[in-house]
N, C-alpha and C positions, 0 to 999 in steps of 0.2 A: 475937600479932596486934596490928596497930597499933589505935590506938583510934578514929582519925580515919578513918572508910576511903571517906569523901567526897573528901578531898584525892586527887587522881589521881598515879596512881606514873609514867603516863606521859601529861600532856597532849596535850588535844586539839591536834594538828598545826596546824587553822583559825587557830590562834592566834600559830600564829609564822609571818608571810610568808614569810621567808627561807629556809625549810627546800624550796620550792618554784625557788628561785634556785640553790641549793647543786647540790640535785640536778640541775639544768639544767646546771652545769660541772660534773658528775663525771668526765667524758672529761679534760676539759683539767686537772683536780686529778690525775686518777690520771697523766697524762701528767708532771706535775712530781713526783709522790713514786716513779714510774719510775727518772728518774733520780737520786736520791739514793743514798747506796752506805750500806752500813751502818754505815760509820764518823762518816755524819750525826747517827747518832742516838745520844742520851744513855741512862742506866738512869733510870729514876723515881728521884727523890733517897730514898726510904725503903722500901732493898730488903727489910725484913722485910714488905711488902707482898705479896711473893710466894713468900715461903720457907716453904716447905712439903715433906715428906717426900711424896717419888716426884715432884714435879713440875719443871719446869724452874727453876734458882733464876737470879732478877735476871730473871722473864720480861716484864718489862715497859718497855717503851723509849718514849722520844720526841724529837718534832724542835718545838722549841717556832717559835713565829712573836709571837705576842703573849705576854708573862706578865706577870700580876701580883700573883698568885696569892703566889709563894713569893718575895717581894721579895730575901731570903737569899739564895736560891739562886740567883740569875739572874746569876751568872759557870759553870754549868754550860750557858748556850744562848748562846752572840752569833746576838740575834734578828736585828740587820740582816745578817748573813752570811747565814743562812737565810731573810730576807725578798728579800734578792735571787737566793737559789736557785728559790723560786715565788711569783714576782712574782704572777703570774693569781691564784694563792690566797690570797696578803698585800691584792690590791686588793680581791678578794670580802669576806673576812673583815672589813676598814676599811670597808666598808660595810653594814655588817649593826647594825642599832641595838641598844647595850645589850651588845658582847661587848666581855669583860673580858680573856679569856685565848683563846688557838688554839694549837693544833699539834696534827700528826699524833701517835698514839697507837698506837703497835707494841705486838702481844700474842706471842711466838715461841710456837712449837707446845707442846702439854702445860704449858702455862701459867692458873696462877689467881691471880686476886687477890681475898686473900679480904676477909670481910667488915667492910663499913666507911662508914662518914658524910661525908658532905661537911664542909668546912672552914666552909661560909659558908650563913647561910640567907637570904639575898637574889638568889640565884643561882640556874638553870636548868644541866642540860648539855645540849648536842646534837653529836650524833654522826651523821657521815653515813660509809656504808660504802665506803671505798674500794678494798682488797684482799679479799678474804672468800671465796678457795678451796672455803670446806668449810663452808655457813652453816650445816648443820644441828649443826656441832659446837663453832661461836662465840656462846656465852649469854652478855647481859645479864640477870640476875637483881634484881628492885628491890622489896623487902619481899614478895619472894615470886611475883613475878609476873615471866614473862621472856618477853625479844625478845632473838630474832635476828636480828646483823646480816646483811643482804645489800645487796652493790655497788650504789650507785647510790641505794639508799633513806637518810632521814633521818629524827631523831625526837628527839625532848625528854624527858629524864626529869628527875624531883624528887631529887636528891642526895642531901637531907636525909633519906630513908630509909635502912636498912641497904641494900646492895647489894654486890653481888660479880660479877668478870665469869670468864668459861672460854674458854678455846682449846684445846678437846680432840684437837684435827686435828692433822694432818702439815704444818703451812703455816705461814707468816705472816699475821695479822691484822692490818691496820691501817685505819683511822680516823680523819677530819679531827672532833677533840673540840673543842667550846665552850663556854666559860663565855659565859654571858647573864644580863641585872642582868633581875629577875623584874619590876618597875617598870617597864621599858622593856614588856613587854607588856600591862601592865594587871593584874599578880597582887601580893598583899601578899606579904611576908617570910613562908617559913615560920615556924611555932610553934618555941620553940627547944626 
């Protein structure tokens, strides 16, 4: 068990505006990763993320819009190709104070990724549900405490905990995921 268990695994929503704007375009967001075909989307660059015995292996895809994240890696998204595939979502995202990184975040069915820390503790995610089929069998897990996603809803979790996500369903999963600088809303750097 964490030792800090004042730090929240998933803040108060009050705190991020934007998570109230996001979900006001969920129609016109799902209406642009509609048309994407699957050939948009990439594997996560570090498929031992998902490789696990009985589940789906490489279950984890993305269509980046913003990265900066993995400066390395960023000849695996030509972000202005996919920024001008969902323009609506490239303009939303550009105006959201404090995001570092976007794209949508595909889970394929019988997919886990298992457990694991974020890269940066100055950083927030937020996820809002775009596809989500089967919510009761799509878990966010974050030191022990989980949310499921459902269409149309958004939320902020702390990264800097251990966490793991599930797509236990028959479906595809997907997720417009954000990085956010923790400063931009008025939080310090997690403890490293």
């Amino acid at each position: 068990m964490n030792s800090q268990p004042s730090r929240p695994r998933f803040p108060d929503r009050a705190s991020f505006p934007f998570l109230e704007d996001i979900e006001a375009a969920h129609a016109d967001i799902k209406a642009e990763v509609m048309r994407l075909t699957p050939e948009d989307f990439r594997p996560w660059p570090e498929p031992a993320a998902t490789d696990a015995p009985g589940r789906t292996p490489v279950g984890w895809w993305m269509f980046a819009l913003k990265e900066s994240h993995f400066p390395g890696m960023s000849y695996l998204w030509d972000q202005d190709r996919n920024r001008s595939l969902c323009p609506i979502t490239s303009e939303i995202v550009e105006s959201i104070p404090g995001v570092t990184d976007a794209g949508f975040s595909a889970l394929l069915p019988n997919t886990w990724i298992k457990p694991h820390v974020g890269l940066e503790n100055h950083l927030f995610r937020a996820h809002l549900g775009i596809i989500v089929p089967e919510p009761e069998l799509c878990v966010l897990e974050v030191d022990g405490e989980q949310k499921r996603w459902s269409e149309g809803e958004a939320f902020v979790f702390d990264d800097t905990f251990i966490h793991e996500a599930f797509n236990d369903g028959q479906a595809i999963r997907i997720v417009l995921m954000l990085c956010v600088s923790r400063a931009a809303y008025g939080f310090a750097d997690s403890p490293a």
